[in-house]
C-alpha positions as a printed NumPy array, in Angstrom:
array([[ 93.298,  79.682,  87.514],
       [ 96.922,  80.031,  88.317],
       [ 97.952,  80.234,  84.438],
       [ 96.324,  83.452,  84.867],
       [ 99.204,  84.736,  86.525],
       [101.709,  83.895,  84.12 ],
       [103.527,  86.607,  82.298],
       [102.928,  87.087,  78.683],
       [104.497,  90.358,  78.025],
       [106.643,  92.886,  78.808],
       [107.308,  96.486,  77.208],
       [108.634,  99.245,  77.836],
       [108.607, 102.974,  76.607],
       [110.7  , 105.82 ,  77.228],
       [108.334, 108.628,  78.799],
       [109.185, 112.713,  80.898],
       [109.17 , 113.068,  84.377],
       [108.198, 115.967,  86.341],
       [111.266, 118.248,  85.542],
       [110.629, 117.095,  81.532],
       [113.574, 114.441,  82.295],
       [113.536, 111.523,  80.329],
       [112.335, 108.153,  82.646],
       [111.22 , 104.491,  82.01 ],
       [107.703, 103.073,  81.563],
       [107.594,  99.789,  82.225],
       [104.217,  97.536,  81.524],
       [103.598,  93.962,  82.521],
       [100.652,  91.366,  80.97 ],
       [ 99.597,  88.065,  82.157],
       [ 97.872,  85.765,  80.986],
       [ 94.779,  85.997,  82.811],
       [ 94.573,  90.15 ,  81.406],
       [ 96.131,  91.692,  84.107],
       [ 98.089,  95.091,  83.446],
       [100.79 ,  96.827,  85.43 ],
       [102.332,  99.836,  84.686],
       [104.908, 101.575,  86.577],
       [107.504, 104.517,  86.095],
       [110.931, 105.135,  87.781],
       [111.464, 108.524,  89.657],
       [114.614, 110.448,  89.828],
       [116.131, 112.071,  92.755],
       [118.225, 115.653,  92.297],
       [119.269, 115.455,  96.208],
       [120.956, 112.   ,  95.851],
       [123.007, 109.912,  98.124],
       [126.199, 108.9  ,  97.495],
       [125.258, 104.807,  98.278],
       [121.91 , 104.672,  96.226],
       [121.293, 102.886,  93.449],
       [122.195, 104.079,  89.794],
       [120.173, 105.215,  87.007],
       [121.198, 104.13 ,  83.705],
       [121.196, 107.656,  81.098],
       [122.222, 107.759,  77.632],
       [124.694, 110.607,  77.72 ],
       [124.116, 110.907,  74.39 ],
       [124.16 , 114.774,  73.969],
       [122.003, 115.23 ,  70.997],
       [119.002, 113.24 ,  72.35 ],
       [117.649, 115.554,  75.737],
       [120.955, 116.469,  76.377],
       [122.156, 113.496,  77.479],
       [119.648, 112.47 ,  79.784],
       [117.75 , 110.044,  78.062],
       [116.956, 106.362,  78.837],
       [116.887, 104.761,  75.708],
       [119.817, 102.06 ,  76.748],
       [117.538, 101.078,  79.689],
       [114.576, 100.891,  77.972],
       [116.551,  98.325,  75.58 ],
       [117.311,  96.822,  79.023],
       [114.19 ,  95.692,  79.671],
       [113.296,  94.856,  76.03 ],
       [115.854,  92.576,  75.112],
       [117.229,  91.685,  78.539],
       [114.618,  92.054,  81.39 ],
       [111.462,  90.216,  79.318],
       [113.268,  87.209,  77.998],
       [114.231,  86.573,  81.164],
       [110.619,  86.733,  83.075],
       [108.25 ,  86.282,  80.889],
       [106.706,  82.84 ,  81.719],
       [107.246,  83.31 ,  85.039],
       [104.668,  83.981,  88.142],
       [103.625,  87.562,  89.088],
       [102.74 ,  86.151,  92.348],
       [106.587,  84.744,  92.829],
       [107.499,  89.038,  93.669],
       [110.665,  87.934,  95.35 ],
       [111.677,  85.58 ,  92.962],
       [111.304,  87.999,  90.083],
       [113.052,  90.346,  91.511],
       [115.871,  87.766,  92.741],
       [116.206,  87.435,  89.055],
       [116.642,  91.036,  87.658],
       [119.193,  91.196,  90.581],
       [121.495,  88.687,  89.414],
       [120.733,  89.506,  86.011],
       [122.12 ,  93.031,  86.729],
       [124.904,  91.489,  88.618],
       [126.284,  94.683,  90.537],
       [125.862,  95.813,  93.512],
       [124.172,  99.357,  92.38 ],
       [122.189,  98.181,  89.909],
       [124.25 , 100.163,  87.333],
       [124.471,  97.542,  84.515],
       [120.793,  97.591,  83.561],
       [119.72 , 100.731,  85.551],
       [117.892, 101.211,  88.624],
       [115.184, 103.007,  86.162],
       [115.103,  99.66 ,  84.259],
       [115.118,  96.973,  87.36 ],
       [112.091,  98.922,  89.661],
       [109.714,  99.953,  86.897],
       [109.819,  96.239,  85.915],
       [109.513,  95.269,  89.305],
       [107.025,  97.128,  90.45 ],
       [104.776,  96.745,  87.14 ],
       [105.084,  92.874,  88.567],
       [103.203,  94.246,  91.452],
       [100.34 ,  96.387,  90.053],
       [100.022,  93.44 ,  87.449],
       [ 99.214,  90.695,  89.68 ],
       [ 97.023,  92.807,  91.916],
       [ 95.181,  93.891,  88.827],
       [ 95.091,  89.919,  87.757],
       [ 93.404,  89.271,  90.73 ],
       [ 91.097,  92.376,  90.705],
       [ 91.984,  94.023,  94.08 ],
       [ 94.065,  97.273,  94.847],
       [ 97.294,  97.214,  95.13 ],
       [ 97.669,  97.715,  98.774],
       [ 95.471,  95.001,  99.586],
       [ 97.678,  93.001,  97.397],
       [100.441,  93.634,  99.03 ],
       [ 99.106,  94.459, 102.806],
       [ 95.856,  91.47 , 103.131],
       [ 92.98 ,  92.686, 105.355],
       [ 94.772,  94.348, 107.913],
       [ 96.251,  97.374, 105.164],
       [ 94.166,  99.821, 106.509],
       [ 95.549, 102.976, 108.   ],
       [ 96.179, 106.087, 105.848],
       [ 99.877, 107.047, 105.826],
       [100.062, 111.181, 107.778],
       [101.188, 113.476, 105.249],
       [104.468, 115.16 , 105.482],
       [104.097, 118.424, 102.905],
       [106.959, 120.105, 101.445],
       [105.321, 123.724, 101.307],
       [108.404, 126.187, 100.878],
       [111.804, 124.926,  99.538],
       [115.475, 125.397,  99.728],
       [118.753, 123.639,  98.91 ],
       [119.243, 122.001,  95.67 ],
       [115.489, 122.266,  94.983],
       [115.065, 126.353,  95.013],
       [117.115, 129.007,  93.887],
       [117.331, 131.069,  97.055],
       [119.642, 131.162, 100.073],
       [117.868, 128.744, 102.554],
       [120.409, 125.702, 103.267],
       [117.213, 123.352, 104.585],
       [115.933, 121.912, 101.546],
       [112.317, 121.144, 102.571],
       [109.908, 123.161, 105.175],
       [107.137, 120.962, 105.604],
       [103.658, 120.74 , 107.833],
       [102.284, 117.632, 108.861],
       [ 98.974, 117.526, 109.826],
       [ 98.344, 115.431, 112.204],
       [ 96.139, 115.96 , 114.642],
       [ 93.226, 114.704, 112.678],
       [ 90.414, 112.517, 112.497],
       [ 90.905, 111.119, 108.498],
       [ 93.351, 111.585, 105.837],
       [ 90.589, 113.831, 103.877],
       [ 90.743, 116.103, 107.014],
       [ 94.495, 116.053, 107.2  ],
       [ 94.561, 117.035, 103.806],
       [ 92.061, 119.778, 103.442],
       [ 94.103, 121.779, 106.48 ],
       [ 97.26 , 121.29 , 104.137],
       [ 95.25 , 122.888, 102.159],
       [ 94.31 , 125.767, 103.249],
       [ 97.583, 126.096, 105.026],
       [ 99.188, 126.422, 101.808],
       [ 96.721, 128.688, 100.129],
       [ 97.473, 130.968, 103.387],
       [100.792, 131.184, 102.851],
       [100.59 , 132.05 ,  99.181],
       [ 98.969, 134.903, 100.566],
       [101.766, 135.517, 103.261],
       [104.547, 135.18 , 100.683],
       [103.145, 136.981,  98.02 ],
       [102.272, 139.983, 100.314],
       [105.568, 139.75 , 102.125],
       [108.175, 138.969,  99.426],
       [106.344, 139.511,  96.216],
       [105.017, 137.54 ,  93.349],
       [108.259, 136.162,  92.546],
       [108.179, 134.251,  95.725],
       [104.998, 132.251,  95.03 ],
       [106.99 , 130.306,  92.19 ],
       [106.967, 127.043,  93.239],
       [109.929, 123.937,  92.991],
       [110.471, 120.856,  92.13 ],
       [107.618, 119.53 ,  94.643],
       [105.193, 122.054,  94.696],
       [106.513, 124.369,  97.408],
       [107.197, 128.05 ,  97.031],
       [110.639, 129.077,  97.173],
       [110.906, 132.741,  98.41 ],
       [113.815, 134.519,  98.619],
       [115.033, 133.728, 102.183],
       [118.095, 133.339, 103.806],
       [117.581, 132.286, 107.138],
       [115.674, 128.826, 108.411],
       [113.641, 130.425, 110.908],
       [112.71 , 133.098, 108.674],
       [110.569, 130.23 , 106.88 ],
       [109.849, 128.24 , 110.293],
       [108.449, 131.296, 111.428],
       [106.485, 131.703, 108.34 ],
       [104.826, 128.459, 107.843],
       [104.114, 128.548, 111.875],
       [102.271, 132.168, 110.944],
       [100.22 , 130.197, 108.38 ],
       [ 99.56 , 127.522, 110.626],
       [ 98.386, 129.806, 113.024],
       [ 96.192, 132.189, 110.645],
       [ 94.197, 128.862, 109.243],
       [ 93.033, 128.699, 113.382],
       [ 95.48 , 125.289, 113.659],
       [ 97.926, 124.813, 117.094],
       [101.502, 124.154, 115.878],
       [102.449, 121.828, 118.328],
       [ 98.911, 119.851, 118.271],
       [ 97.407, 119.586, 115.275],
       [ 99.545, 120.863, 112.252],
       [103.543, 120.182, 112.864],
       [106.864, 121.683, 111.329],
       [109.145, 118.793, 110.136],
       [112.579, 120.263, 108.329],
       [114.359, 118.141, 105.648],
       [118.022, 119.487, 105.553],
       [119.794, 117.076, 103.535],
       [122.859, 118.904, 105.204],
       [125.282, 116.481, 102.868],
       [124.282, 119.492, 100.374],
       [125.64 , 121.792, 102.299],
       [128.63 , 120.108, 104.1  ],
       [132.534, 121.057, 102.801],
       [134.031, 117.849, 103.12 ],
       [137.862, 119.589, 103.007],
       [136.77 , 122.354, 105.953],
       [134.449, 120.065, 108.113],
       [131.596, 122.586, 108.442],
       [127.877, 123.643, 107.396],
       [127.011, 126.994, 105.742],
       [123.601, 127.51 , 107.386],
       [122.483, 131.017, 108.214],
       [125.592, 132.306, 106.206],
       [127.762, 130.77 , 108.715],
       [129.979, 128.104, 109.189],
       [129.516, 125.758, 111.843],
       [131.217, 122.738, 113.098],
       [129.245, 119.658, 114.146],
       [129.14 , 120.415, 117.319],
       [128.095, 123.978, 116.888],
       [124.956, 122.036, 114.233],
       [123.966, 119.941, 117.027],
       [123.368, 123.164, 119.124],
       [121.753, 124.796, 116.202],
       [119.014, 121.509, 115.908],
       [118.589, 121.356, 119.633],
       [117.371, 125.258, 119.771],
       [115.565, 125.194, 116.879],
       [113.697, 122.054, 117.179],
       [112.838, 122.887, 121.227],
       [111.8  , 126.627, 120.286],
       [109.181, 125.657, 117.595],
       [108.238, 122.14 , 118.157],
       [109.621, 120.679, 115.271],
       [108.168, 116.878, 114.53 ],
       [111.29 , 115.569, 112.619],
       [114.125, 116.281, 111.328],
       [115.556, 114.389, 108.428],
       [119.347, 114.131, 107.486],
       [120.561, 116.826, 109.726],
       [124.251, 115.865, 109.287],
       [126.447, 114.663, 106.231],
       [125.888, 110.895, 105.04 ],
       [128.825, 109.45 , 106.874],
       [128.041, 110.517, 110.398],
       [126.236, 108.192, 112.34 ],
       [127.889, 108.961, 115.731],
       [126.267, 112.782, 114.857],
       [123.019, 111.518, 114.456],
       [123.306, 109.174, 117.453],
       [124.597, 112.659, 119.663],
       [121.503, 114.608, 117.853],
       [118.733, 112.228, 118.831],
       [120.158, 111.505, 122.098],
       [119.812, 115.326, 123.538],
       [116.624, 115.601, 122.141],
       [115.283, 112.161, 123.504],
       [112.197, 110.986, 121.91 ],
       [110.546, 114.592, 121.108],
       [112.039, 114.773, 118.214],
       [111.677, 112.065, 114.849],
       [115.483, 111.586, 113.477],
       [115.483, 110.652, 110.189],
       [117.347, 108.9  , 108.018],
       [117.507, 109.672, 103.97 ],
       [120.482, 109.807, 102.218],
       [122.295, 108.069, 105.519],
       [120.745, 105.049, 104.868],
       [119.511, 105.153, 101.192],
       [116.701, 102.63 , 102.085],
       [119.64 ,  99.958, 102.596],
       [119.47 ,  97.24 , 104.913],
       [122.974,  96.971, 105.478],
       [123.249, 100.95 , 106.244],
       [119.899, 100.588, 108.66 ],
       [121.641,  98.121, 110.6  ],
       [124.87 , 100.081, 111.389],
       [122.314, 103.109, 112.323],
       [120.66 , 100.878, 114.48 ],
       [124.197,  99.875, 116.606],
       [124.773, 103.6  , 116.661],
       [121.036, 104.29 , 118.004],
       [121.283, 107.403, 114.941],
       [117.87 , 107.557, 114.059],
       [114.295, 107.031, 114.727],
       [112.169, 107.431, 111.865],
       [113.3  , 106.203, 108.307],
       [112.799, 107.359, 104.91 ],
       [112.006, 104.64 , 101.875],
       [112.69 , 105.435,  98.211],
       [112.443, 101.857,  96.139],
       [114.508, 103.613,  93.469],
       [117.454, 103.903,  95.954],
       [117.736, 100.023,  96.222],
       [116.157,  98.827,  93.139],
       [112.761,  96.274,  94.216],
       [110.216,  95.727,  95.596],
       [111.406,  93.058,  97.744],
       [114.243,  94.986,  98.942],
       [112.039,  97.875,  99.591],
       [109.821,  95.877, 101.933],
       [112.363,  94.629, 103.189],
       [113.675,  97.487, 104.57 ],
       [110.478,  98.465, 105.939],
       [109.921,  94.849, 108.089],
       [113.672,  95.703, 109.53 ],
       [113.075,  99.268, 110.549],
       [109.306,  98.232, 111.743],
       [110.323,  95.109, 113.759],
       [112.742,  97.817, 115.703],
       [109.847, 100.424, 116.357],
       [111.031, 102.772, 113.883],
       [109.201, 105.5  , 112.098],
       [108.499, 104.674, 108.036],
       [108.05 , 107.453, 105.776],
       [107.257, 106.468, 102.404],
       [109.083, 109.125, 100.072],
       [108.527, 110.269,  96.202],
       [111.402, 111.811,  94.597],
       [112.021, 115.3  ,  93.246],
       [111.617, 113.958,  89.792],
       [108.36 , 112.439,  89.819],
       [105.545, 111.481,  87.458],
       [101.623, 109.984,  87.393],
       [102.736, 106.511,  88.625],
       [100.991, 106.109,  92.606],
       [102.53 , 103.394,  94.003],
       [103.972, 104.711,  96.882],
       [100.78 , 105.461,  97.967],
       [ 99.974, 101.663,  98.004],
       [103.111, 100.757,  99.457],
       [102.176, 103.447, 102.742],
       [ 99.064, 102.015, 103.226],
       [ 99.972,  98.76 , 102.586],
       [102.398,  98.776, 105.701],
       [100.246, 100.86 , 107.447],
       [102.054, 103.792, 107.192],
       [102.641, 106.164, 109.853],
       [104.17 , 108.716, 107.323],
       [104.255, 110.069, 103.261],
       [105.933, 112.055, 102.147],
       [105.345, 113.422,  98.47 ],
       [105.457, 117.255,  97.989],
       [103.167, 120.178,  98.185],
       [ 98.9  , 120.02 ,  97.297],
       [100.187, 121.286,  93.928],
       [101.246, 119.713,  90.599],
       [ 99.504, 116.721,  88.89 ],
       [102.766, 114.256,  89.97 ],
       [102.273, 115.293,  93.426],
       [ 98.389, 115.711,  93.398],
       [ 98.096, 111.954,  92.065],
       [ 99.036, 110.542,  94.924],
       [ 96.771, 112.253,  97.389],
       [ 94.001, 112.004,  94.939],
       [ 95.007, 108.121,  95.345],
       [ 95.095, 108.256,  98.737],
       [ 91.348, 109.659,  99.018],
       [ 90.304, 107.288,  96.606],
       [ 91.658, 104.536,  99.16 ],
       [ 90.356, 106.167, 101.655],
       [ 87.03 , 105.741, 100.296],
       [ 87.333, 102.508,  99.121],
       [ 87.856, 101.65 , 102.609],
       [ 84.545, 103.418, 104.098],
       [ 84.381, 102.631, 107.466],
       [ 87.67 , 100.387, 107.758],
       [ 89.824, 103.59 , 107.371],
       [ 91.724, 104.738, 110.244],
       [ 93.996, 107.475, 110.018],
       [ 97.626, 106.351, 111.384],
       [ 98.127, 109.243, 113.816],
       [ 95.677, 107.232, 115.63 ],
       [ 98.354, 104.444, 115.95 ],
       [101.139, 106.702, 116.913],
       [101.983, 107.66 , 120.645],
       [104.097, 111.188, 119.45 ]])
């Protein structure tokens, strides 16, 4: 019965994050029984455009980082004004906490507020009707399992050594099955435990934010070469089945005043960077690279990807900040090719997907992302297989936060039996 569907309550709760950061928990009930339950990530490498997170400041309470104000958000805002209404009607729910909100960053009620609420919509009307979530939102033909993109050593804001790259990753992809794919990450990363630890030391099998080590390097092919060794030792090809994609987030290392990167201890100017990426990404086959210039230069990006043609995946992160409006001036540029999607950079899920049609309709790459601050919640999983991936992207084969959504994932996978397909098999790269 449609009544079913209708929304009888909504809570919210205050719970940690992977870093022990304060976060919202939002949980939606309908009628008919149905329970979703979602929690807002956090990002440490932000962009300048995303949406806003609403914190307390109060310093006595977790040092100022709690969420307590949002939480009262949804309470005494965010439930009055949907409750009643149709978990089905995703777009106009989330049309509501939108205007509700009423700026453009979401910073009134908090980004942390608006997505857990709109994404427990989600999970609650696919649990209403008793299917997954990505069939919910993807119908019959949400079957391929998104290629993993592992961050397995780290730099930048997310380690505490020298590297400016902030995320060495492998992506196995020259695979029959996600299971496969993930069981090489595997034992890739176990392998290079083992390298690090022998090389560097214990101290550089501590591992960051999203699972990967962070040794005490200071140069980027230093750890190229590294993870290729590891690659290489586990009896994978590099440039077949297991890739190297780099995630610089080079805003985190720009000087604004100076108009250079500090990679490799050096200062170079863009021009000199887009040298840097072309020799690097030719010499060891590198899939993708993701923000490889600061957040304002389009015309950078455009140069980048058009001396390295279509061999290389150019992606956009904190460029576009899953934003419609910033896709489409990337697009008139020609700046990227593959795309990065964080629904707590715009707010919804509405907005998320519809960032994803957008990019999709104009043959570009989607890579579902988690944040650095992360917690149990798996929806991104959904949402990658959902749209059929090609790409996630959600940390190391380590930590419980990362872990649950690969565990998801081969759950999914399962669930699917002999529908699965792995999405390399829909890629031509």
């Amino acid at each position: 019965m449609s009544n079913s569907y209708i929304i009888k309550n909504v809570d919210a709760l205050q719970v940690l994050d992977s870093r022990g950061d304060p976060t919202v928990e939002v949980v939606v009930e309908t009628i008919g029984g149905g329970i979703g339950r979602a929690i807002a990530p956090a990002g440490a490498s932000r962009g300048r455009y995303e949406a806003v997170e609403l914190r307390d400041g109060d310093m006595s309470r977790f040092k100022g980082r709690s969420v307590l104000k949002a939480v009262s958000n949804v309470v005494n805002y965010i439930a009055p004004a949907i409750q009643g209404m149709d978990v089905r009607r995703q777009r106009e729910i989330d049309k509501v906490l939108i205007q509700l909100d009423g700026t453009p960053n979401k910073s009134r009620l908090g980004v942390n507020a608006i997505l857990a609420t709109s994404l427990a919509v989600a999970k609650a009307a696919a649990d209403t009707a008793r299917i997954p979530l990505f069939q919910y939102l993807g119908g019959v033909n949400a079957k391929a399992l998104p290629i993993p993109m592992l961050n397995i050593i780290n730099g930048g804001v997310h380690a505490g050594n020298e590297l400016a790259v902030q995320e060495f990753m492998i992506v196995p992809i020259g695979f029959d099955a996600f299971s496969d794919a993930i069981r090489a990450a595997v034992e890739i990363y176990k392998e290079l435990k083992a390298i690090l630890k022998s090389k560097y030391g214990a101290s550089a099998i501590n591992v960051g934010d999203e699972g990967g080590y962070a040794p005490p390097m200071k140069y980027v092919r230093e750890a190229v070469e590294v993870l290729k060794t590891a690659i290489k030792n586990c009896g994978y090809d590099s440039e077949k089945q297991v890739r190297i994609s780099l995630d610089a987030a080079a805003s985190q290392f720009y000087d604004e005043d100076k108009k250079v990167y500090r990679v490799d201890r050096n200062d170079l100017t863009e021009d000199k960077l887009i040298e840097y990426w072309r020799n690097l990404a030719t010499e060891y086959s590198i899939l993708s690279i993701e923000d490889p210039f600061y957040e304002e230069s389009f015309e950078a990006y455009a140069q980048l990807r058009r001396e390295l043609k279509d061999n290389v995946i150019i992606v956009g992160d904190d460029l576009l900040v899953t934003s419609v409006a910033r896709l489409s001036t990337a697009l008139k540029y020609g700046s990227i090719s593959g795309v990065i999607v964080k629904p707590n950079q715009v707010g919804t899920l509405s907005e998320t997907l519809d960032f994803i049609g957008v990019a999709k309709a104009r043959g570009i790459h989607t890579i579902v992302s988690h944040r650095s601050g992360e917690s149990e919640d798996s929806t991104i999983a959904h949402i990658a297989v959902a749209i059929n991936g090609p790409f996630i992207k959600t940390g190391a084969p380590a930590r419980g936060e990362r872990t649950a959504k690969y565990n998801e994932l081969l759950r999914i996978e399962k669930y699917l039996s002999g529908e699965a397909m792995y999405a390399s098999k829909i890629l031509n790269i």
